[in-house]
N, C-alpha and C positions, 0 to 999 in steps of 0.2 A: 581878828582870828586868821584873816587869810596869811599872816605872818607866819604863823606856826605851820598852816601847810607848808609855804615858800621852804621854809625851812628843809625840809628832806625831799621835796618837791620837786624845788626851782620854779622860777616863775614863768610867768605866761609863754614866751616864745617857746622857752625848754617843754615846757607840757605839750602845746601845740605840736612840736616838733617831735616830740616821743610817740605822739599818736595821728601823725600823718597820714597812715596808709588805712583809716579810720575815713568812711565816706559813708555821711559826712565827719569831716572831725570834729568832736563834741569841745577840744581844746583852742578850736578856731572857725568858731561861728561867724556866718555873714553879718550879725546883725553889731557884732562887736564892732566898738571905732579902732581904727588902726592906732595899735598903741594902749589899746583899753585892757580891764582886766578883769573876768570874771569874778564874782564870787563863789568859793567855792561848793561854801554850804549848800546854790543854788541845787546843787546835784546830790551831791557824798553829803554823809550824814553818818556819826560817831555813835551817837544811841539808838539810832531807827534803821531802818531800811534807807537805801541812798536811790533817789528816783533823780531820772532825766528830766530836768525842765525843757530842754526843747521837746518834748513828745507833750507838752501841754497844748501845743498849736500843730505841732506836727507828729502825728498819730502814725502816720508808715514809719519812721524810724525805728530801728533796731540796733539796743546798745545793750551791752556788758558790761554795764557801773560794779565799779569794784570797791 
């Protein structure tokens, strides 16, 4: 599925790099390997409400999932 994001997306670096100024950026987590690539489902979601998986472990972050 992450395919069809890519698709009007871009992938991981482009994401990361659209939301740079994002601290932290939710497109370039520390715990990713360099060169890895999120799932996107992990966050965004087409039928539900889209929730931040990093605020499972880190509760002070504040994001604007779209």
């Amino acid at each position: 599925a992450i395919a069809v994001c890519q698709t009007c997306h871009g992938d991981q670096s482009r994401l990361a790099a659209a939301t740079a100024k994002a601290d932290p950026n939710p497109h370039a987590p520390p715990h990713l390997e360099a060169g890895g690539t999120q799932t996107c489902g992990d966050c965004h979601s087409i039928h539900k409400q889209s929730e931040v998986s990093c605020t499972d472990c880190h509760r002070g972050f504040q994001f604007n999932v779209k």
